[in-house]
ZALUMGU-739989 format. One record per residue: x, y, z of N, C-alpha, C in turn; residue in one letter. Coordinates in steps of 0.2 Angstrom, whole numbers, padded with zeros to 4 digits, always signed. Layout:
XYZXYZXYZA/...
***
This chain:
+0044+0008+0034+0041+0001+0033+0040+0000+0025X/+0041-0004+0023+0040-0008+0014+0033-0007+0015X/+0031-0003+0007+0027-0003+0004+0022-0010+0002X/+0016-0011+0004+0015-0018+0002+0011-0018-0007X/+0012-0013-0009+0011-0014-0019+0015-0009-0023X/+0016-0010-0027+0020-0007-0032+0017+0000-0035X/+0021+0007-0033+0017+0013-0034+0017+0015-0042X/+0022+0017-0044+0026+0015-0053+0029+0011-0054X/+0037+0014-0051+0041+0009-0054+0042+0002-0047X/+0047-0002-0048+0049-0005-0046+0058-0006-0045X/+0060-0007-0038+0067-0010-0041+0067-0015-0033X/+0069-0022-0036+0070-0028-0029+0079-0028-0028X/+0081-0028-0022+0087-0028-0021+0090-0037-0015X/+0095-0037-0017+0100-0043-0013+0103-0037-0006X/+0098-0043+0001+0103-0039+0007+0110-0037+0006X/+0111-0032+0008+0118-0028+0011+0118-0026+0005X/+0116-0025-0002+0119-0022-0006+0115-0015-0008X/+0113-0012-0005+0109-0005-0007+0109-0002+0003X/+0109+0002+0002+0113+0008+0009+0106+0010+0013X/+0102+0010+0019+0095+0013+0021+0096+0020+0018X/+0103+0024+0017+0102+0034+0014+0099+0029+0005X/+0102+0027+0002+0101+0027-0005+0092+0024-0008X/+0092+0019+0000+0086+0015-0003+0081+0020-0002X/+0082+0027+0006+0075+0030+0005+0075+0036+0000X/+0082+0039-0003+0081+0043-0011+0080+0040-0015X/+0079+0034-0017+0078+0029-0021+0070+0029-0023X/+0066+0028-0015+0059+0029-0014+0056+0036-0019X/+0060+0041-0016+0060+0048-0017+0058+0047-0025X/+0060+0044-0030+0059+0045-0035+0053+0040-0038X/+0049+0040-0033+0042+0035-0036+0043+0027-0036X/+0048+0025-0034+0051+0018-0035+0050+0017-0029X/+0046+0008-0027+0046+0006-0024+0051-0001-0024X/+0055+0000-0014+0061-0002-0016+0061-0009-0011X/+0061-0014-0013+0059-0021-0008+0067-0025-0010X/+0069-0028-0002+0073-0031-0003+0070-0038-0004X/+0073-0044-0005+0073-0049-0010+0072-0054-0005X/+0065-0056-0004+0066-0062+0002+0057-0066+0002X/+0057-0070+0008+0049-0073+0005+0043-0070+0006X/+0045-0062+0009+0037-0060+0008+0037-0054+0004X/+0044-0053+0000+0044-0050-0008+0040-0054-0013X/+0045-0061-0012+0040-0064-0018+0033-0066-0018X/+0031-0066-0011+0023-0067-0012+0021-0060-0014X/+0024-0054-0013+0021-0048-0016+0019-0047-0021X/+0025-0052-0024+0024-0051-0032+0021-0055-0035X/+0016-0059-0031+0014-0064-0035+0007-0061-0039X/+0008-0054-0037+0001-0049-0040+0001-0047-0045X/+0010-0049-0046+0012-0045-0052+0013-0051-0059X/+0014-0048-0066+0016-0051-0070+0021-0046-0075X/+0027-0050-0076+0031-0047-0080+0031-0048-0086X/+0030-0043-0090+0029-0044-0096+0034-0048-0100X/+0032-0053-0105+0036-0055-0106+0037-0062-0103X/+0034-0064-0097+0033-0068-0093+0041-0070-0088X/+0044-0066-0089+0050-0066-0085+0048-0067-0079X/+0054-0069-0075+0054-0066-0067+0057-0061-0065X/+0053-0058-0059+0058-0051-0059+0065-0052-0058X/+0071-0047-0058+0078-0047-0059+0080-0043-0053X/+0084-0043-0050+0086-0040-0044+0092-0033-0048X/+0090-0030-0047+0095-0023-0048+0092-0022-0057X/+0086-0023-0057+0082-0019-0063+0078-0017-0062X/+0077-0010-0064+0070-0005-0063+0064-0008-0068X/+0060-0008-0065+0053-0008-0068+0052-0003-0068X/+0044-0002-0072+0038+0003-0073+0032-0002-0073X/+0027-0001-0070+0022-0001-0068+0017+0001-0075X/+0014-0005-0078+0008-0003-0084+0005+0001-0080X/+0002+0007-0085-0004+0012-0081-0011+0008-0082X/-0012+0004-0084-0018+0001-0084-0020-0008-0078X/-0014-0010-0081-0012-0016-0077-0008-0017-0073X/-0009-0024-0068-0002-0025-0066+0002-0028-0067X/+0005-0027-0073+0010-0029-0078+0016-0024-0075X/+0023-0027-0076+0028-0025-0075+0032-0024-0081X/+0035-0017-0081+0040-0016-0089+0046-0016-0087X/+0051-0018-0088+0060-0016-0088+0057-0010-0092X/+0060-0005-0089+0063+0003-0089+0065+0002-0095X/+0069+0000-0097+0073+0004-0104+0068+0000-0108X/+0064-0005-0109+0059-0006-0113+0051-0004-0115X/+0051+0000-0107+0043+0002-0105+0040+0006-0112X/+0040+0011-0114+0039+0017-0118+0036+0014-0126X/+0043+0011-0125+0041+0007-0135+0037+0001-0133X/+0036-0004-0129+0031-0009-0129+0025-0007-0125X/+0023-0001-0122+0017+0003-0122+0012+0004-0128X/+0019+0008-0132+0015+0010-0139+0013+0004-0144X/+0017-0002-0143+0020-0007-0147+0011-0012-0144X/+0007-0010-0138+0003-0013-0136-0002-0009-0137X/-0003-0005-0137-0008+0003-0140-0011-0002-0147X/-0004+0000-0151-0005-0002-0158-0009-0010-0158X/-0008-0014-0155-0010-0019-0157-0015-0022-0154X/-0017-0018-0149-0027-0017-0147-0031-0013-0152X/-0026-0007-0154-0033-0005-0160-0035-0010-0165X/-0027-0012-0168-0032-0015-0172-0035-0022-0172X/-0033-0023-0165-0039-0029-0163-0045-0026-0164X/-0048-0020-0160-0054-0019-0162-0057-0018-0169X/-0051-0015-0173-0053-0015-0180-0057-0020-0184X/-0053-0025-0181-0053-0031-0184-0061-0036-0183X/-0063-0033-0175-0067-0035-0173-0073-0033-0176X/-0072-0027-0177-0078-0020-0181-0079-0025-0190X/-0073-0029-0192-0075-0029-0197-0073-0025-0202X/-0064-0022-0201-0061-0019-0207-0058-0023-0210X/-0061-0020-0216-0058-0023-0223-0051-0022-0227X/-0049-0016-0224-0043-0011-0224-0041-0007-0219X/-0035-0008-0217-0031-0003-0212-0027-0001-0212X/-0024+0008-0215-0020+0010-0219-0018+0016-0215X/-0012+0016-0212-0010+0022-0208-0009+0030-0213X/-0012+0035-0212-0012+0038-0215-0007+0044-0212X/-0006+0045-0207-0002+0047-0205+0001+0048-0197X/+0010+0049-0197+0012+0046-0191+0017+0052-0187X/+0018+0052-0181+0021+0058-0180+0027+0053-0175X/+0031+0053-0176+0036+0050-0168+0042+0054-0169X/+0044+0055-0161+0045+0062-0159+0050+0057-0153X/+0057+0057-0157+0062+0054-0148+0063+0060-0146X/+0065+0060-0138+0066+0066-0135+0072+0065-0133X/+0078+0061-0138+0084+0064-0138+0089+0064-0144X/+0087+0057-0148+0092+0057-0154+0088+0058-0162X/+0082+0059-0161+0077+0059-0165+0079+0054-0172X/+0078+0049-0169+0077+0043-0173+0073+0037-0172X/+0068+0035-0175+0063+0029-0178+0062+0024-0174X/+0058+0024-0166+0057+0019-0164+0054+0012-0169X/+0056+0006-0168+0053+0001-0170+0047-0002-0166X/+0042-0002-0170+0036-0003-0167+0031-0009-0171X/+0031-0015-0171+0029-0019-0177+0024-0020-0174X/+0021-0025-0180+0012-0023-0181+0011-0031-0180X/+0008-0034-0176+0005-0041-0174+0002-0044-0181X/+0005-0048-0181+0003-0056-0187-0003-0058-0185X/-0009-0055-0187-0018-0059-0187-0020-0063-0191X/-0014-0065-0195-0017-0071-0199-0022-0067-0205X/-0021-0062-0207-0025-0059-0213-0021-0061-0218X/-0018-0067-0220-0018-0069-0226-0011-0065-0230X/-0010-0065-0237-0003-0066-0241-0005-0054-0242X/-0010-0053-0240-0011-0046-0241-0011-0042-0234X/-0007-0044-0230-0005-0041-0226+0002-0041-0227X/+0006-0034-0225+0011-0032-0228+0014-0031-0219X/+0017-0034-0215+0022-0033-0211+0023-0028-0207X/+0024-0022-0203+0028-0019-0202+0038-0017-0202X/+0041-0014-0206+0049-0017-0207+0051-0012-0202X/+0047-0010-0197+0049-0004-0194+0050+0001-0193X/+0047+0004-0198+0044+0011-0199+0037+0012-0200X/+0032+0018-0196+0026+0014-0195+0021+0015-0201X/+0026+0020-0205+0021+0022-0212+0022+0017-0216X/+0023+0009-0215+0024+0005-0221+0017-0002-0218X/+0016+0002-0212+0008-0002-0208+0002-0002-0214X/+0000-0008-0219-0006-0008-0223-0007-0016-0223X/-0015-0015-0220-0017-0022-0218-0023-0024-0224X/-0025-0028-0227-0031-0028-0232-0032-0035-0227X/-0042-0037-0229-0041-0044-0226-0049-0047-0231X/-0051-0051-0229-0059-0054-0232-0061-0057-0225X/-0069-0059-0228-0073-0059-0224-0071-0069-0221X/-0066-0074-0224-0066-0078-0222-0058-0078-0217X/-0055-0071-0219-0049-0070-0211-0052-0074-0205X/-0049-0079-0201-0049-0079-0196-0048-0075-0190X/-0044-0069-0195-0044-0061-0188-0051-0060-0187X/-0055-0060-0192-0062-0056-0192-0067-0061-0189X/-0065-0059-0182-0071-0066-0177-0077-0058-0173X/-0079-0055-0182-0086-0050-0177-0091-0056-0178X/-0097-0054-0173-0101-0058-0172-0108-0052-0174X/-0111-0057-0178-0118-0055-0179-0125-0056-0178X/-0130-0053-0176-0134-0055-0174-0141-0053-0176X/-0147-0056-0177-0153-0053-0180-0155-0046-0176X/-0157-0040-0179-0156-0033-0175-0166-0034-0177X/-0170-0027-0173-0175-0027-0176-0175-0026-0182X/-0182-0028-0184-0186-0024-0192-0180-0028-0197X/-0178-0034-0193-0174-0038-0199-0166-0035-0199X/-0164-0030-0197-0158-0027-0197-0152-0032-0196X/-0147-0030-0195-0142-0035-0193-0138-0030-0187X/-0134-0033-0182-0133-0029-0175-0126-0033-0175X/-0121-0029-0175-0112-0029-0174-0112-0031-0166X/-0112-0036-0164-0111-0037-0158-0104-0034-0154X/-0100-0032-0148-0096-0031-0148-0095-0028-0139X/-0091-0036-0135-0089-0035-0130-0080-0035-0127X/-0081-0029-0125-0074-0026-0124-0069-0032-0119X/-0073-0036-0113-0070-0040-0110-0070-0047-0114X/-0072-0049-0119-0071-0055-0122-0066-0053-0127X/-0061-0046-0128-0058-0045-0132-0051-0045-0128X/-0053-0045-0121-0046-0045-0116-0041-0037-0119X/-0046-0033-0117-0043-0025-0119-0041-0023-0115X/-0036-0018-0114-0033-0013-0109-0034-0008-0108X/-0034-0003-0115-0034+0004-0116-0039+0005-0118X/-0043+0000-0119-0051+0002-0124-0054+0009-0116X/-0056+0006-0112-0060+0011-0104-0056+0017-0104X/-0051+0018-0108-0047+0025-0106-0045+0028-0114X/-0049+0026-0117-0049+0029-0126-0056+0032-0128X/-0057+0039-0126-0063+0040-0128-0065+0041-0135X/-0060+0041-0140-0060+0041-0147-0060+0033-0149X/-0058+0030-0146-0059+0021-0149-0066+0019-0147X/-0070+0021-0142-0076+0019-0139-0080+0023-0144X/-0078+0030-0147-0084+0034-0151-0083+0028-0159X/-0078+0028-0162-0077+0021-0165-0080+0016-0167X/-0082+0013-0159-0085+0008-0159-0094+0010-0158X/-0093+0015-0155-0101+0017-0154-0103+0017-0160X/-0100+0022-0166-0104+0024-0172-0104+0016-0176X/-0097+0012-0177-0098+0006-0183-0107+0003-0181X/-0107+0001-0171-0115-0002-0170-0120+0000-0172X/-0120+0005-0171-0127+0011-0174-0126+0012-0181X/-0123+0013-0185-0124+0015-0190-0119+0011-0196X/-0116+0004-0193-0112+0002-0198-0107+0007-0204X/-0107+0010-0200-0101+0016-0204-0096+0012-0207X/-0096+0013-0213-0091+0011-0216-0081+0012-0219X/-0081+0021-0216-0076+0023-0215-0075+0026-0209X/-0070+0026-0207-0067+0032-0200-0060+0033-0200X/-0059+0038-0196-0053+0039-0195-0051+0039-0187X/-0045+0037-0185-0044+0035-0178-0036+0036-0178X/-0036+0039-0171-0027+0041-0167-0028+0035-0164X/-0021+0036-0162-0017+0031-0157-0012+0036-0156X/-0013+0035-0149-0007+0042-0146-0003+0040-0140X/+0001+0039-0139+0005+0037-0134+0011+0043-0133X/+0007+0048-0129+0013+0053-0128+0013+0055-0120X/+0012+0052-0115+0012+0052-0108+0020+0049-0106X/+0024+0051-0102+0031+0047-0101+0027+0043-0093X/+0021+0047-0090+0020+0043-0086+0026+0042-0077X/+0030+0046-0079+0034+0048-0074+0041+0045-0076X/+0042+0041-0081+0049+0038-0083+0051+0041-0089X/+0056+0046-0089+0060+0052-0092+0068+0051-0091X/+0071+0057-0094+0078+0057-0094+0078+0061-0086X/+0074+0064-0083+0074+0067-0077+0074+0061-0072X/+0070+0057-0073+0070+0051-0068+0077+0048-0068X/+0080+0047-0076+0086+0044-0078+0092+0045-0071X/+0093+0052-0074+0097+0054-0070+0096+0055-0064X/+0090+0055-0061+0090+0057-0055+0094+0049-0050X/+0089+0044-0054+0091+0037-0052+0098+0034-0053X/+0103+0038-0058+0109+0035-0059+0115+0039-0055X/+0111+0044-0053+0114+0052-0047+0116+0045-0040X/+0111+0041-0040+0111+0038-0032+0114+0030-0032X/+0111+0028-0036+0115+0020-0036+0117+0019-0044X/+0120+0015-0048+0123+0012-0052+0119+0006-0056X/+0114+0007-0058+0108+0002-0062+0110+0004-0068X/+0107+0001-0071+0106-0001-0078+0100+0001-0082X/+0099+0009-0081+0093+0012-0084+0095+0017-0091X/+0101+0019-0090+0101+0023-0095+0102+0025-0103X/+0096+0019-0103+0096+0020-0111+0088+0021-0109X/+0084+0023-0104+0079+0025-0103+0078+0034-0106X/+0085+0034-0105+0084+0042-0108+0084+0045-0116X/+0084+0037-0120+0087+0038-0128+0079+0034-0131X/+0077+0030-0126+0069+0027-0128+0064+0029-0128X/+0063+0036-0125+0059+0038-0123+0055+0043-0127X/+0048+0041-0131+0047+0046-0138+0039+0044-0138X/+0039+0051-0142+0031+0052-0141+0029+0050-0148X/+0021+0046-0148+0020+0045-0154+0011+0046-0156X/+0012+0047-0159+0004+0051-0163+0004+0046-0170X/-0001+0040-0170-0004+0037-0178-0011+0039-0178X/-0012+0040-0185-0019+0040-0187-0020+0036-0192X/-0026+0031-0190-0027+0026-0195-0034+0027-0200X/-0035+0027-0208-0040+0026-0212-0042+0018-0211X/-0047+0017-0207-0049+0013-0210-0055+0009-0214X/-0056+0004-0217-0063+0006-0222-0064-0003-0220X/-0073+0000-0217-0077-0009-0216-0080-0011-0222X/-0082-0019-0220-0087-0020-0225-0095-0021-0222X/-0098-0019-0226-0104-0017-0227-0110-0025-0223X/-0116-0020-0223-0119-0024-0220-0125-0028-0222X/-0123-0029-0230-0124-0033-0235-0118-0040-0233X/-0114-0038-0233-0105-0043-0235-0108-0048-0230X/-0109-0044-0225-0110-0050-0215-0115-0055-0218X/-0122-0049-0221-0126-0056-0223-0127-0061-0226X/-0121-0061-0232-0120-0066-0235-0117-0071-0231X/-0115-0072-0226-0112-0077-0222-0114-0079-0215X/-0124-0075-0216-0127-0079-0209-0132-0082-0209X/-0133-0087-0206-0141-0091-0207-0145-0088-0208X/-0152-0090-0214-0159-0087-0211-0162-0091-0206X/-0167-0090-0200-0172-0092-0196-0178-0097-0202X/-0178-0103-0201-0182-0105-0207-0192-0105-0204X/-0191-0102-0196-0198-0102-0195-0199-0094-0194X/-0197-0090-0199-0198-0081-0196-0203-0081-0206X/-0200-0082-0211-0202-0079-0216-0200-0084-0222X/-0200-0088-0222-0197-0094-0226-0196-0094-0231X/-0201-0087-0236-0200-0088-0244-0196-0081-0242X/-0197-0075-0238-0190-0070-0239-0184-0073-0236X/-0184-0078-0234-0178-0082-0232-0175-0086-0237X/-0179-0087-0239-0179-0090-0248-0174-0086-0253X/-0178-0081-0253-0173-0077-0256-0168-0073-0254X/-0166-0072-0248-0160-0070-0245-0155-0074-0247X/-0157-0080-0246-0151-0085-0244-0150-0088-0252X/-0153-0085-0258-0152-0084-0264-0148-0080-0266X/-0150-0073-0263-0146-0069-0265-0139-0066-0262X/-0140-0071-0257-0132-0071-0253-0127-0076-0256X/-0128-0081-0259-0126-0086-0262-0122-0082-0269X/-0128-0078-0272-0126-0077-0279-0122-0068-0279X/-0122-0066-0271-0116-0062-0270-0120-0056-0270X/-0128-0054-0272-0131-0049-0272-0133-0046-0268X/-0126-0042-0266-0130-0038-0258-0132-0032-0259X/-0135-0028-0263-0139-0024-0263-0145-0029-0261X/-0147-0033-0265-0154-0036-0265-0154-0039-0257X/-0147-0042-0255-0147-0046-0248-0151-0038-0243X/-0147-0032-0244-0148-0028-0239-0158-0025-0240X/-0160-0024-0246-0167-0025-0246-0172-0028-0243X/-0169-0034-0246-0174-0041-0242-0172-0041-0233X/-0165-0039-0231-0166-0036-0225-0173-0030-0221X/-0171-0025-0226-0179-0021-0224-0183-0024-0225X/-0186-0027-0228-0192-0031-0229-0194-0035-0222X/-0188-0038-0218-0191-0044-0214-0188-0049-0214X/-0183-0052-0217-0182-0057-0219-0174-0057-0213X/-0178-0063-0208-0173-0062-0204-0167-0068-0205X/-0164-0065-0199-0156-0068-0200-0156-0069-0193X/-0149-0073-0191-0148-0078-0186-0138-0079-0186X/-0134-0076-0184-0127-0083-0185-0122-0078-0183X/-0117-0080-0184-0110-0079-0183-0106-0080-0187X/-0102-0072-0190-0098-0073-0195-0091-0072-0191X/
***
C-alpha cells in the first residue's frame, strides 16, 4: 500500500511507467514512491516545494529535516546550507550586529573539491554590505542602527535596564530549536548584552542523500539525479560578530514622561547629543525607557 507522507525523499510517477520490482527497490532506498493521480495531489497539498514549484513527475525530492518543504535532489545540499546561512544572520541581525565577518570557512565537496556557491541574502544593510561573489570568505556585512535589517526590539528592563526582546516564532526560524550554539548566542546577547561572539554554521549531515543513494537509485531506473553525487559537500563557517552597545539602543527609545521626568530630561539629552556613557549611567540611576528600535 502507498505511504500516505513523505519519509525523506520523494519521487511521483505517470501510470505504466515505473515496473511494481523497480517501484518496491525504489522504496528500499528511503523514497517514497506515489503514482500521479487525485489523492497524490491532495497528499501533497502538505507539502511545499521549494521554490514554490509544483512537484515534477520523474524528479527526486528530499525532504527538509526540519520542514515540510520539498528539495530537487541535485539541489538539496547547497540550498540547506544556502538557508543555514541566511537564518543566522537573521538572528544576528536581530541581536543587533553591527558587524558580521566570517572568520573562517571549511567546505569540503566529497568528489571534485571545488567551491560550492552559497550567497549571502540582501537585508537592505545599506552601500556597506559587500555581496557574497561566491566564495564564502568574501561574506562581510557592517550595518547602523537606522538599517531596516535591524528590527530588535527593546524594552524598559528592571532597575531602569534595557531588555533585548527576542521571539524565535516571529522571526519564522527553522534551525534556531535544533542549534544549541545559536540559542547560547542568543541566550548570552539577553543577559548580558555581549558585545562580541563567535558562532559556527555547520551543515555537514548528507541526511541520507549521498553518492551511495546516487548510485543505488540510477542502479534501478533512469532519473536525473546524478549530479547529486558532485553536490554533495560539507561546510563548517565561523562568524566574528560584533553588537552595538546598550548605550547605541538607548539613544533611539522613548523616556516614560511619568517614571522620572527630570532623569528623563536628561537621558533624552544625552541621547540626542550622542553621549552614551552618560545615556548608560543615567540608565543605572532609574531613568526609565519605553520603545522600539
Amino acid at each position: 500500500s502507498e505511504e500516505s507522507h513523505v519519509r525523506k525523499g520523494l519521487l511521483v510517477y505517470r501510470r505504466g511507467t515505473l515496473s511494481w520490482g523497480k517501484h518496491q527497490k525504489l522504496r528500499r532506498q528511503n523514497l517514497t514512491v506515489w503514482e500521479r493521480s487525485s489523492e497524490t495531489e491532495r497528499k501533497l497539498e502538505a507539502y511545499t516545494v521549494h521554490g514554490g514549484d509544483a512537484v515534477q513527475d520523474n524528479v527526486v525530492y528530499w525532504k527538509h529535516p526540519c520542514t515540510n518543504y520539498l528539495l530537487p535532489a541535485n539541489d538539496f545540499h547547497q540550498v540547506i546550507a544556502d538557508l543555514k546561512l541566511h537564518e543566522i544572520q537573521k538572528i544576528f541581525l536581530h541581536l543587533g550586529a553591527k558587524k558580521i565577518t566570517l572568520s573562517r570557512e571549511e567546505n569540503r565537496n566529497t568528489t571534485d573539491g571545488g567551491h560550492a556557491s552559497v550567497g549571502v541574502m540582501d537585508y537592505g544593510v545599506g552601500p556597506k554590505a559587500n555581496k557574497n561573489q561566491g566564495q564564502y570568505g568574501s561574506c562581510d556585512i557592517s550595518t547602523d542602527l537606522e538599517s531596516p535589517a535591524l528590527n530588535s526590539r527593546v524594552v524598559k528592563h528592571k532597575r531602569g535596564k534595557l531588555e533585548l526582546l527576542f521571539n524565535p516564532n516571529e522571526l519564522d526560524l527553522v534551525f534556531y530549536d535544533h542549534e544549541p550554539t545559536w540559542q547560547a548566542v542568543v541566550e548570552s546577547r539577553q543577559q548580558s548584552w555581549t558585545k562580541k561572539t563567535r558562532c559556527k554554521v555547520e551543515h555537514k549531515q548528507d541526511y541520507g542523500l549521498n553518492v551511495a543513494f546516487a548510485a543505488n537509485v540510477v542502479g534501478i531506473v533512469d532519473l536525473d539525479i546524478g549530479a547529486v553525487s558532485t553536490k554533495s559537500h560539507a561546510v563548517v563557517q565561523e562568524y566574528e560578530v560584533t553588537f552595538f552597545g546598550q548605550g547605541a539602543y538607548a539613544a533611539k527609545v522613548v523616556a516614560r514622561p511619568n517614571s522620572n521626568p527630570s532623569l528623563n530630561k536628561e537621558l533624552i539629552d544625552a541621547s540626542r547629543n550622542g553621549q552614551k556613557d552618560i545615556v548608560e549611567v543615567l540608565l543605572d540611576r532609574g531613568a526609565a525607557v519605553d520603545g522600539r528600535c
